[in-house]
mmCIF file as gemmi writes it, N, C-alpha and C atoms, coordinates in Angstrom:
data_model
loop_
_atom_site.group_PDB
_atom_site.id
_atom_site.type_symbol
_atom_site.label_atom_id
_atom_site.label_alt_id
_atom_site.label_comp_id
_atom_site.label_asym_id
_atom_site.label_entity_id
_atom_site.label_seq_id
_atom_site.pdbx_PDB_ins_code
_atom_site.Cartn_x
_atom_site.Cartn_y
_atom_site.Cartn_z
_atom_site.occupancy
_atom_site.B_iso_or_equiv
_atom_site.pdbx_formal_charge
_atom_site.auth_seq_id
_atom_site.auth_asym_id
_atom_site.pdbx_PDB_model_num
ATOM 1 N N . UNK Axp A 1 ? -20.959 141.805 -26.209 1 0 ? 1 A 1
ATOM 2 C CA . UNK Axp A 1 ? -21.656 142.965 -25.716 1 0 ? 1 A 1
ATOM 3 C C . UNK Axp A 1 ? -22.11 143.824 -26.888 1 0 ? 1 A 1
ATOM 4 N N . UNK Axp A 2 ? -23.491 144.561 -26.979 1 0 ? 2 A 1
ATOM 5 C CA . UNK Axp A 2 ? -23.873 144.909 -27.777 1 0 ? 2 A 1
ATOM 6 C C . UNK Axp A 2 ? -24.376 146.316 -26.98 1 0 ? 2 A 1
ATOM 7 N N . UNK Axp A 3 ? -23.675 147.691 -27.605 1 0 ? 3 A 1
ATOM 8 C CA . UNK Axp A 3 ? -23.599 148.826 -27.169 1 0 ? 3 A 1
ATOM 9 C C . UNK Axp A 3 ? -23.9 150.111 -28.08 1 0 ? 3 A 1
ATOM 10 N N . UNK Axp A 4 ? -24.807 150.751 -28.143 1 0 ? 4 A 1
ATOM 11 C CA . UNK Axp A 4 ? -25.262 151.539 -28.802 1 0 ? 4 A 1
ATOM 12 C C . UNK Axp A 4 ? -24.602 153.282 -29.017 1 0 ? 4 A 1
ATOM 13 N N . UNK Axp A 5 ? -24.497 153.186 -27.647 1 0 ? 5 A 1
ATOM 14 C CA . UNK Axp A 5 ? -24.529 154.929 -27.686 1 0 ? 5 A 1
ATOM 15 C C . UNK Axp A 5 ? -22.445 154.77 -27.187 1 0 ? 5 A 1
ATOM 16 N N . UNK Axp A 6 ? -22.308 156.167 -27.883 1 0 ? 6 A 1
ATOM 17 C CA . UNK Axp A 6 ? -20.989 155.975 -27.688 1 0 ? 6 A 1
ATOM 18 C C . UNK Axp A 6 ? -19.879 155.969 -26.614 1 0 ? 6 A 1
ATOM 19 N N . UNK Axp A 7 ? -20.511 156.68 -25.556 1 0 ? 7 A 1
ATOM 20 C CA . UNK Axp A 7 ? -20.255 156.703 -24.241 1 0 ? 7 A 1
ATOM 21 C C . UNK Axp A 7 ? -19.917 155.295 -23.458 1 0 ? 7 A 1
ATOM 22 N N . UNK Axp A 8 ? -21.075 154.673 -24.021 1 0 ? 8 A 1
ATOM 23 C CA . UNK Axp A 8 ? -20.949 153.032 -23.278 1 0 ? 8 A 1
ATOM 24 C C . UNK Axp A 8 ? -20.069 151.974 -24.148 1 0 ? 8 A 1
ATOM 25 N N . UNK Axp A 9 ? -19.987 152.485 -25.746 1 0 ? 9 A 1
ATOM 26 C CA . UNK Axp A 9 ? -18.844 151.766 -25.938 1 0 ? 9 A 1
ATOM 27 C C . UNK Axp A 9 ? -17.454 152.359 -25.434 1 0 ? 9 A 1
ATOM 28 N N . UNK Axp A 10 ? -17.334 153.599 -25.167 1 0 ? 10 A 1
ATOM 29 C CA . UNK Axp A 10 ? -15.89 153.957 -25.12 1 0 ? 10 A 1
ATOM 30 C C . UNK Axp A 10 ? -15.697 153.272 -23.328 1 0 ? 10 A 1
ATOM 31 N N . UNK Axp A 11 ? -16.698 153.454 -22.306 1 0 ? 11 A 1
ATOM 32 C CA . UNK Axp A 11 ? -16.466 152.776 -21.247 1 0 ? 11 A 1
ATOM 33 C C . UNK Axp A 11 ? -15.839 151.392 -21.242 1 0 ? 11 A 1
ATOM 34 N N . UNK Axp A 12 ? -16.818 150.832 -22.198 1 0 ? 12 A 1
ATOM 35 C CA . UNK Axp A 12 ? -16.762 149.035 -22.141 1 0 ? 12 A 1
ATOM 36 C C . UNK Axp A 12 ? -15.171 149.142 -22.425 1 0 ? 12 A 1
ATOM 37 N N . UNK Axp A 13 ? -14.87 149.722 -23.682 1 0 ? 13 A 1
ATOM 38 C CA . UNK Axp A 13 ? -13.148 149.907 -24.39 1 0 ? 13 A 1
ATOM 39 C C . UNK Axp A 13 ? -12.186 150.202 -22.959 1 0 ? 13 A 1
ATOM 40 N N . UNK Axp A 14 ? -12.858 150.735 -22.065 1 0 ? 14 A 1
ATOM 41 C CA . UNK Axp A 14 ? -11.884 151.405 -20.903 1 0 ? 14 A 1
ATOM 42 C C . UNK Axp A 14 ? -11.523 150.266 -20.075 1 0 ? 14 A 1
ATOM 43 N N . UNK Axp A 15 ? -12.822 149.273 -20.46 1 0 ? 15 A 1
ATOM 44 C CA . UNK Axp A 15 ? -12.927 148.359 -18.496 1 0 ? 15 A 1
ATOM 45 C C . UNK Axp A 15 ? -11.779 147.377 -19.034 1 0 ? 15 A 1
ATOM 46 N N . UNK Axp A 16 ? -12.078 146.373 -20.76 1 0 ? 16 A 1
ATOM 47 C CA . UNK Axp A 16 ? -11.696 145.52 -21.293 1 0 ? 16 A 1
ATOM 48 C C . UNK Axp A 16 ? -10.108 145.828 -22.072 1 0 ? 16 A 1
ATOM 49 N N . UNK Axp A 17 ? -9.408 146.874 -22.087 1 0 ? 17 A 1
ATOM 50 C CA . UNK Axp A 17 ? -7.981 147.46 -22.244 1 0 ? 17 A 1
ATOM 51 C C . UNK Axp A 17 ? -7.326 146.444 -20.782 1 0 ? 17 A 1
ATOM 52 N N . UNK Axp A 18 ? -7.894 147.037 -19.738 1 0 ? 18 A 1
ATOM 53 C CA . UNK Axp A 18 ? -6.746 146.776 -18.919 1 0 ? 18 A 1
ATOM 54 C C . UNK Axp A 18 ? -6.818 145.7 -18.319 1 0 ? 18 A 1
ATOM 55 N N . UNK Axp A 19 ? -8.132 144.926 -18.347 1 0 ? 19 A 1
ATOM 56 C CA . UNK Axp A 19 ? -8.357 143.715 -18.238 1 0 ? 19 A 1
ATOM 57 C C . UNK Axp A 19 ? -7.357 142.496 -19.043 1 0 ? 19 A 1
ATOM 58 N N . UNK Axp A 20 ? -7.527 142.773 -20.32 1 0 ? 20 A 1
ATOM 59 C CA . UNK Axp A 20 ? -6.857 142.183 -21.262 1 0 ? 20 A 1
ATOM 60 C C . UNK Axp A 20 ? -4.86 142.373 -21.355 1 0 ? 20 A 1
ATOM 61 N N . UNK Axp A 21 ? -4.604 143.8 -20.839 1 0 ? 21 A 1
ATOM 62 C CA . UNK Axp A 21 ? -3.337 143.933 -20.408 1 0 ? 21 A 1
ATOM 63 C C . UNK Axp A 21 ? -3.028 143.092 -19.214 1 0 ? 21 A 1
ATOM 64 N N . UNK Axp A 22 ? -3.715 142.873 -18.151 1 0 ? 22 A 1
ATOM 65 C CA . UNK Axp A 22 ? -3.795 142.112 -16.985 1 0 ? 22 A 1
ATOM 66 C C . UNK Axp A 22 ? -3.368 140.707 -17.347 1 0 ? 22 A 1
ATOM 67 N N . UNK Axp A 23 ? -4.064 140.328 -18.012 1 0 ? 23 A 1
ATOM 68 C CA . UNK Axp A 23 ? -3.632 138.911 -18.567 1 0 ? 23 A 1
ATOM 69 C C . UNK Axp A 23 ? -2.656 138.534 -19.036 1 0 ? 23 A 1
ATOM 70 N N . UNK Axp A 24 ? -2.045 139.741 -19.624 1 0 ? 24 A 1
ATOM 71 C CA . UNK Axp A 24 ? -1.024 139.438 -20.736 1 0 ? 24 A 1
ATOM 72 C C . UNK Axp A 24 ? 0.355 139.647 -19.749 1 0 ? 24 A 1
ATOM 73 N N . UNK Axp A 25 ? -0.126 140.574 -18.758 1 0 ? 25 A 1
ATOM 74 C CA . UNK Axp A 25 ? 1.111 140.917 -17.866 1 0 ? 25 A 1
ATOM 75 C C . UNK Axp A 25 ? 1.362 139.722 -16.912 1 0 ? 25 A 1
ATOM 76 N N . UNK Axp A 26 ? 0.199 138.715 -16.641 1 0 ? 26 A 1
ATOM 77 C CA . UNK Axp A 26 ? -0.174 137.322 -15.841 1 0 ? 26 A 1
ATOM 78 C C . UNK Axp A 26 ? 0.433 136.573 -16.674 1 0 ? 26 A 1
ATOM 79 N N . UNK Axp A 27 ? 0.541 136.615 -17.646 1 0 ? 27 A 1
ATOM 80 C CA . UNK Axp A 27 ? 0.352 135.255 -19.291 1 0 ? 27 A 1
ATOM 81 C C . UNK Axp A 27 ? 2.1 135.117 -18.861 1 0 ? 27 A 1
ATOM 82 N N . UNK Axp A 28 ? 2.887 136.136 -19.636 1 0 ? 28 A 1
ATOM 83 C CA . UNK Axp A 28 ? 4.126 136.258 -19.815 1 0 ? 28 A 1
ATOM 84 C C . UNK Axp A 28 ? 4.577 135.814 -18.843 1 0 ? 28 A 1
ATOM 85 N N . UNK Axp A 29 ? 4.818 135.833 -17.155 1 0 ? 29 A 1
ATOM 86 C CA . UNK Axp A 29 ? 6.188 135.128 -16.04 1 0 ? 29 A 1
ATOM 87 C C . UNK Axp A 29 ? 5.371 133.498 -15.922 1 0 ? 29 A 1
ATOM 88 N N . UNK Axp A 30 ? 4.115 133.676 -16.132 1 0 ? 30 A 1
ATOM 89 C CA . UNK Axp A 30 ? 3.77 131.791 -16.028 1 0 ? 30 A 1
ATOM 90 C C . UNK Axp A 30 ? 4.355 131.188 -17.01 1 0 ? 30 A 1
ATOM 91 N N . UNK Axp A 31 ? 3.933 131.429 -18.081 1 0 ? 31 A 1
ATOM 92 C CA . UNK Axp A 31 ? 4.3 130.767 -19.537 1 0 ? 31 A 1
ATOM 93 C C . UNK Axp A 31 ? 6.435 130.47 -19.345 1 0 ? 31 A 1
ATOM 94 N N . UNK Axp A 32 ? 6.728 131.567 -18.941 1 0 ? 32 A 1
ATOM 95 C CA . UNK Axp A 32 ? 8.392 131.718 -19.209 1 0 ? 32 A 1
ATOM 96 C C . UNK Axp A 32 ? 8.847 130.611 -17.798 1 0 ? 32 A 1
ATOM 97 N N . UNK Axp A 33 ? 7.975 130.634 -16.702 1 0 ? 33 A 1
ATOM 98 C CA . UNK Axp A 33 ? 8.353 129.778 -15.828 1 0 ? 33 A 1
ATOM 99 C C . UNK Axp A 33 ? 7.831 128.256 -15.705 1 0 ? 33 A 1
ATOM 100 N N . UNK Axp A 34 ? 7.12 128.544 -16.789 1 0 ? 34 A 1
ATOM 101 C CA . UNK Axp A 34 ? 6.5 126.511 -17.287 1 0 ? 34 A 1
ATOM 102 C C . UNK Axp A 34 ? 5.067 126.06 -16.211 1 0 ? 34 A 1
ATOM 103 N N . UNK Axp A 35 ? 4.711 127.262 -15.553 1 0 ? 35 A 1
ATOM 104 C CA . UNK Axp A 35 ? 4.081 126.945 -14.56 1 0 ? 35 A 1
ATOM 105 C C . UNK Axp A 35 ? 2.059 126.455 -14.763 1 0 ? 35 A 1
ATOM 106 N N . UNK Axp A 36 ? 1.954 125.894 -14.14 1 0 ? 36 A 1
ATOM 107 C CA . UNK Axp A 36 ? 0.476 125.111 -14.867 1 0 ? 36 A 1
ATOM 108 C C . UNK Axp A 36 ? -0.186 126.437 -14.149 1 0 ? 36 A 1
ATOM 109 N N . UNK Axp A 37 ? -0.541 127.159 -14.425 1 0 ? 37 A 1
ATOM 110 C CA . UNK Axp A 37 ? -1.323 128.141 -13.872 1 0 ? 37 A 1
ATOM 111 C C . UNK Axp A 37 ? -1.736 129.267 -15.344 1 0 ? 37 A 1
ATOM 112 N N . UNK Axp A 38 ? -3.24 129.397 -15.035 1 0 ? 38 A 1
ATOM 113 C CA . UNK Axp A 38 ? -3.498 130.149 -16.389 1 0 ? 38 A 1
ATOM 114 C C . UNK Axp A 38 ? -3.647 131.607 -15.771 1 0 ? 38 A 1
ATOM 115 N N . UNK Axp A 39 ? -4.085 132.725 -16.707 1 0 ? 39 A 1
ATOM 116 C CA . UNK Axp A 39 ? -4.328 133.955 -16.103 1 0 ? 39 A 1
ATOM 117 C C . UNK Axp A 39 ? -5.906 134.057 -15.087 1 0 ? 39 A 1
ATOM 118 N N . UNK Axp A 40 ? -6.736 132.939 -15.992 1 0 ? 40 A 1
ATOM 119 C CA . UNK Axp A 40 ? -8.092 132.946 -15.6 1 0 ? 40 A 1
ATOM 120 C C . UNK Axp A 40 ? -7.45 132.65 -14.454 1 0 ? 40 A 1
ATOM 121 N N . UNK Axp A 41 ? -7.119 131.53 -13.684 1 0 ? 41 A 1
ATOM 122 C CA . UNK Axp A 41 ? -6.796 130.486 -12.817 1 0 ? 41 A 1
ATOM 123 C C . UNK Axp A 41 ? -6.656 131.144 -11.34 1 0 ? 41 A 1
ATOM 124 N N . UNK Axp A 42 ? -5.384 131.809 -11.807 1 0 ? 42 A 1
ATOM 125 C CA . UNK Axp A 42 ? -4.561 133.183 -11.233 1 0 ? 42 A 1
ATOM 126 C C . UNK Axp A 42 ? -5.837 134.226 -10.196 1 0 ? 42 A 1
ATOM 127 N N . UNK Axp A 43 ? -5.914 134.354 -11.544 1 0 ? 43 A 1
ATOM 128 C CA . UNK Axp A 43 ? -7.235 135.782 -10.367 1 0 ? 43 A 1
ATOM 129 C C . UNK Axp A 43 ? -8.383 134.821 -9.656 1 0 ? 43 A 1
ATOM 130 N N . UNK Axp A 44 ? -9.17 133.352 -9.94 1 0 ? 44 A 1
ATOM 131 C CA . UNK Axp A 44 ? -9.409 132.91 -9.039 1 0 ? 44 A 1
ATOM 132 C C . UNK Axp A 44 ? -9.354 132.417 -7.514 1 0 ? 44 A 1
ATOM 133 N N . UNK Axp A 45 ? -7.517 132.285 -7.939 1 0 ? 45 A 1
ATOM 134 C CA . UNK Axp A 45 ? -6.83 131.426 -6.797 1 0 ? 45 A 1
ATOM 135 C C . UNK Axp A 45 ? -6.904 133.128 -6.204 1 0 ? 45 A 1
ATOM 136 N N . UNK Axp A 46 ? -6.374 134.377 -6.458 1 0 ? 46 A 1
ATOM 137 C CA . UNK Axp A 46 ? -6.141 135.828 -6.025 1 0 ? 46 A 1
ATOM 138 C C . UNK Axp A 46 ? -7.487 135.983 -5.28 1 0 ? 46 A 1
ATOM 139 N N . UNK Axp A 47 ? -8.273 135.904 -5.436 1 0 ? 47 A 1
ATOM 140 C CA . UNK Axp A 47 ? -9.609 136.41 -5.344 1 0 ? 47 A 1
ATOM 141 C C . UNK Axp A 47 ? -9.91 135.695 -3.764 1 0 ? 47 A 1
ATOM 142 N N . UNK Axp A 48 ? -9.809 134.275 -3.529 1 0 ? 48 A 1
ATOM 143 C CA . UNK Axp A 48 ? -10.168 133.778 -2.492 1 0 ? 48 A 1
ATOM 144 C C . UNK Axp A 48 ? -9.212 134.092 -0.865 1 0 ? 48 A 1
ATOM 145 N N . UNK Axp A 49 ? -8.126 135.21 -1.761 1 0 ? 49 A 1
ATOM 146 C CA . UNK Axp A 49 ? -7.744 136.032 -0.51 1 0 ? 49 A 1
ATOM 147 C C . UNK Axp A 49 ? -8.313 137.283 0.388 1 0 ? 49 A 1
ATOM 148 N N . UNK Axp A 50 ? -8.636 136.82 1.689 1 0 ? 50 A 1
ATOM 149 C CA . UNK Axp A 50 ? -9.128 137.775 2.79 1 0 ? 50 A 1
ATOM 150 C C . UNK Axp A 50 ? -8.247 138.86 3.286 1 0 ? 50 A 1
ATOM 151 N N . UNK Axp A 51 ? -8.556 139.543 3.667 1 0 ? 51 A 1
ATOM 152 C CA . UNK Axp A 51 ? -7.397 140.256 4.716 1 0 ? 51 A 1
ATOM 153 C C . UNK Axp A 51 ? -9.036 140.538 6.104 1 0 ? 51 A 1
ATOM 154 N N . UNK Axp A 52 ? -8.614 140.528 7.281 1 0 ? 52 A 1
ATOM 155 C CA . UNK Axp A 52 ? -9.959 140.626 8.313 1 0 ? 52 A 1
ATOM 156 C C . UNK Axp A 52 ? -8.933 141.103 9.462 1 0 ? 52 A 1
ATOM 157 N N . UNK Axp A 53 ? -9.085 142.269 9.662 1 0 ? 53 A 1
ATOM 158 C CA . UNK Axp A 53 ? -9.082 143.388 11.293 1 0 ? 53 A 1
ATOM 159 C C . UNK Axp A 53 ? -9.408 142.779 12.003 1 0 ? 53 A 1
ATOM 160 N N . UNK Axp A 54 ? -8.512 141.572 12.458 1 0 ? 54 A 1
ATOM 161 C CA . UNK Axp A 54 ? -8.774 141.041 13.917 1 0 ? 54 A 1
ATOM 162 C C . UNK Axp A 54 ? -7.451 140.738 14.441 1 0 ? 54 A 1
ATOM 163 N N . UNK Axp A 55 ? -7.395 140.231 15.722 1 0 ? 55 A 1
ATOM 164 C CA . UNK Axp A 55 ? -6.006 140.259 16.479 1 0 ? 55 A 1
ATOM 165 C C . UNK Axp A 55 ? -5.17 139.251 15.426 1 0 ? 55 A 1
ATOM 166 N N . UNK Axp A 56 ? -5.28 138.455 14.704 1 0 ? 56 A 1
ATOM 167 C CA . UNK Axp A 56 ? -4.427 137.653 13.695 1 0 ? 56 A 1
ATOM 168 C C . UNK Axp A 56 ? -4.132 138.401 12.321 1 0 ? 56 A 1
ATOM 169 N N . UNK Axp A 57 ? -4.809 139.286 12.27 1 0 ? 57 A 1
ATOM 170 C CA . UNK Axp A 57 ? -4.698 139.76 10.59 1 0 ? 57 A 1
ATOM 171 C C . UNK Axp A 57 ? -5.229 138.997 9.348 1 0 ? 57 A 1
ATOM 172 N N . UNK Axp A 58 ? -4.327 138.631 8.371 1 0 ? 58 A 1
ATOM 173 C CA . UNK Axp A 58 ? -4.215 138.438 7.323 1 0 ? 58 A 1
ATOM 174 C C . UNK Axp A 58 ? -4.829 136.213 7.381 1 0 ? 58 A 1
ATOM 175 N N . UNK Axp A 59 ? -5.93 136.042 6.482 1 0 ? 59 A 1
ATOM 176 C CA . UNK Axp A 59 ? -5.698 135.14 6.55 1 0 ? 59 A 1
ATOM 177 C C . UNK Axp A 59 ? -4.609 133.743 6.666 1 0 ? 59 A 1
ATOM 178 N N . UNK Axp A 60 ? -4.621 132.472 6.37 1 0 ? 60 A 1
ATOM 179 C CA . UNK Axp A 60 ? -3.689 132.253 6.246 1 0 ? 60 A 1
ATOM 180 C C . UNK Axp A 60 ? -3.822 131.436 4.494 1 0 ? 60 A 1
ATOM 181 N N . UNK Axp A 61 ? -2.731 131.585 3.804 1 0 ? 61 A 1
ATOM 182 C CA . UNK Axp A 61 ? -2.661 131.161 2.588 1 0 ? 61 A 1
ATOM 183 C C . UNK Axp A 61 ? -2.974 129.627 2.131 1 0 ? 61 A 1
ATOM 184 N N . UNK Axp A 62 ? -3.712 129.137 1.274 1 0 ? 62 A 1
ATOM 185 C CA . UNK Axp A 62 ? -3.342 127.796 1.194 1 0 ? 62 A 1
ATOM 186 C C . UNK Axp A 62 ? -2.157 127.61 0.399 1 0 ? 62 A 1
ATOM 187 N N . UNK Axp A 63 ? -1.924 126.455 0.112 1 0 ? 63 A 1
ATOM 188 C CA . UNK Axp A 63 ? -0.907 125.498 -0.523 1 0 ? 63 A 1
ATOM 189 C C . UNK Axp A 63 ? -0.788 126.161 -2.304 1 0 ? 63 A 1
ATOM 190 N N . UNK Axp A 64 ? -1.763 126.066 -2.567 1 0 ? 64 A 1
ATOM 191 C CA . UNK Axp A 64 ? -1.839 126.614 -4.065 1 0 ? 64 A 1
ATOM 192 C C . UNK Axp A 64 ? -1.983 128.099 -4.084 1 0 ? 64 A 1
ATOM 193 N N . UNK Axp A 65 ? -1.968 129.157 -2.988 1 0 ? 65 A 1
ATOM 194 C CA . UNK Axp A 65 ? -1.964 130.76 -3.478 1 0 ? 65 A 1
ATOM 195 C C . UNK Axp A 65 ? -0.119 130.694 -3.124 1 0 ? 65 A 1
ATOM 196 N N . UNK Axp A 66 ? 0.249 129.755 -1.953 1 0 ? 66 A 1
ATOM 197 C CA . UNK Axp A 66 ? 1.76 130.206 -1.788 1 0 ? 66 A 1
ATOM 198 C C . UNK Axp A 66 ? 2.228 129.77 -3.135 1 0 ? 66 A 1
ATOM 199 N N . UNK Axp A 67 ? 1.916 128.571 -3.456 1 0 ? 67 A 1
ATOM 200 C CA . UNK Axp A 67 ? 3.015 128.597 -4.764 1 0 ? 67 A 1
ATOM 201 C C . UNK Axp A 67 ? 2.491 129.159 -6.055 1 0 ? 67 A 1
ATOM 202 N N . UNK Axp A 68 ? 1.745 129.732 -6.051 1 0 ? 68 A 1
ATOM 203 C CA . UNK Axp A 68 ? 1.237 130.639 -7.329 1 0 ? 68 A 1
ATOM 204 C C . UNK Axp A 68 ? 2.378 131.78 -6.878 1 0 ? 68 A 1
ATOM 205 N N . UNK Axp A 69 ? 2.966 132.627 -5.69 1 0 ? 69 A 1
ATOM 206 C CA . UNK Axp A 69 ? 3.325 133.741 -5.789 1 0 ? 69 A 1
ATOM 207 C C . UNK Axp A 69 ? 4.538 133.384 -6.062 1 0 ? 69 A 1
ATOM 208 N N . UNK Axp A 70 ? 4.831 132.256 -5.458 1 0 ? 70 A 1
ATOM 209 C CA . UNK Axp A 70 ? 6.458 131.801 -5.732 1 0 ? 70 A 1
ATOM 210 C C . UNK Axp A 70 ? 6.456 131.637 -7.315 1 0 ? 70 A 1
ATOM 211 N N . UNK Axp A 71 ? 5.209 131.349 -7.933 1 0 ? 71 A 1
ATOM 212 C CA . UNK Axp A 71 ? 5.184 130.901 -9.661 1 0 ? 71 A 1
ATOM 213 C C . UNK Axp A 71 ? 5.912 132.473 -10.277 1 0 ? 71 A 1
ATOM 214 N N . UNK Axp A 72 ? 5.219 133.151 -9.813 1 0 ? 72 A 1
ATOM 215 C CA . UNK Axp A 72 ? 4.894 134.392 -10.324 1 0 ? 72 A 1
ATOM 216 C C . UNK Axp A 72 ? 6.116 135.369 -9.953 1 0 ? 72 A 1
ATOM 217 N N . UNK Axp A 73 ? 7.025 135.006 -9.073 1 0 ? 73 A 1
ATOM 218 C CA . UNK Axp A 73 ? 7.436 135.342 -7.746 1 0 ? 73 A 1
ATOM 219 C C . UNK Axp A 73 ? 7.219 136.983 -7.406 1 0 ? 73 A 1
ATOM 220 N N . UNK Axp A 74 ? 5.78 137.206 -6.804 1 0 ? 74 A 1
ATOM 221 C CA . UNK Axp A 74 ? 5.415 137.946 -5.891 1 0 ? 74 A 1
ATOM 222 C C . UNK Axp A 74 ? 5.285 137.782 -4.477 1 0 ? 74 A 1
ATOM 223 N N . UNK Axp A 75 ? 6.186 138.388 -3.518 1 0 ? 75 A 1
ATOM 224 C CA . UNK Axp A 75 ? 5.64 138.479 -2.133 1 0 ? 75 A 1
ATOM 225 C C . UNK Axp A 75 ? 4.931 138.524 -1.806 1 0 ? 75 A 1
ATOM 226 N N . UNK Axp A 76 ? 5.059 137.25 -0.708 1 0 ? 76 A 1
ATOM 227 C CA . UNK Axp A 76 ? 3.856 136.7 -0.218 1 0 ? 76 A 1
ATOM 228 C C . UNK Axp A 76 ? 2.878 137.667 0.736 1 0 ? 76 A 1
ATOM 229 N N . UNK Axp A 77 ? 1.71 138.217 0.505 1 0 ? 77 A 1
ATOM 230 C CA . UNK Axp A 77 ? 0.948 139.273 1.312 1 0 ? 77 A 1
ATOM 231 C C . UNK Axp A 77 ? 0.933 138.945 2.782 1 0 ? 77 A 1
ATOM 232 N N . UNK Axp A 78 ? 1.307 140.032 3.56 1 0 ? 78 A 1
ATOM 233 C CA . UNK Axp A 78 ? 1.265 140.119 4.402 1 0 ? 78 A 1
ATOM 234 C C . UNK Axp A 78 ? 0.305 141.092 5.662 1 0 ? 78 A 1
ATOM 235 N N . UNK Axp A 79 ? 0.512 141.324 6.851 1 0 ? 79 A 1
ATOM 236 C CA . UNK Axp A 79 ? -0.476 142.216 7.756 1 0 ? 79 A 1
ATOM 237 C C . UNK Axp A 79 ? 0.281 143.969 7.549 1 0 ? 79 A 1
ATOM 238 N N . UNK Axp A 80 ? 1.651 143.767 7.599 1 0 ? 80 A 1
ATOM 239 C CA . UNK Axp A 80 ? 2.254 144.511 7.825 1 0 ? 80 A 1
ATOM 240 C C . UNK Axp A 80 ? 2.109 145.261 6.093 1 0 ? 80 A 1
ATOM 241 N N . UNK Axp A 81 ? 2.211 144.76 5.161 1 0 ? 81 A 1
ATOM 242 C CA . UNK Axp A 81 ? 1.998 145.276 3.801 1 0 ? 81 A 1
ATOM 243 C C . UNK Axp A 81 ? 0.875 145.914 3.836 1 0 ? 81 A 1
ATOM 244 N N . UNK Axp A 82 ? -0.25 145.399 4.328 1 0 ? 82 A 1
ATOM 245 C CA . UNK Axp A 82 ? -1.886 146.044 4.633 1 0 ? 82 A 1
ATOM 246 C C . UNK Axp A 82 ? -1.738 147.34 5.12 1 0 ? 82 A 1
């Protein structure tokens, strides 16, 4: 990224801090638990979660987001957490 005025670098510095902490806070329980899962990986598999206001709630998880949380071990999202 190529940023001129100083405002937009100190933003860019704002977005890419916690981005990069994100990873590192992702990096550390995979790595210590041997688990094949990268940080990129992580927020992909995260990302393809719904939550939808209908009489069922919360999608339902596949095979690879349940055991990413068990990787990670975060509780598994729920309707009632929503």
């Amino acid at each position: 990224m190529f940023h001129r005025r100083a405002d937009r670098i100190r933003a860019h510095a704002l977005i890419c801090f916690p981005a990069l902490a994100l990873c590192r806070v992702l990096h550390m329980p995979l790595k210590d638990r041997h688990s094949p899962y990268s940080a990129e990986r992580v927020l992909e598999i995260m990302r393809r979660i719904q939550f939808h206001q209908t009489a069922s709630g919360l999608c339902t998880l596949t095979t690879e987001q349940r055991d990413l949380f068990d990787a990670i071990e975060l509780p598994k999202p729920s309707a009632r957490q929503l």
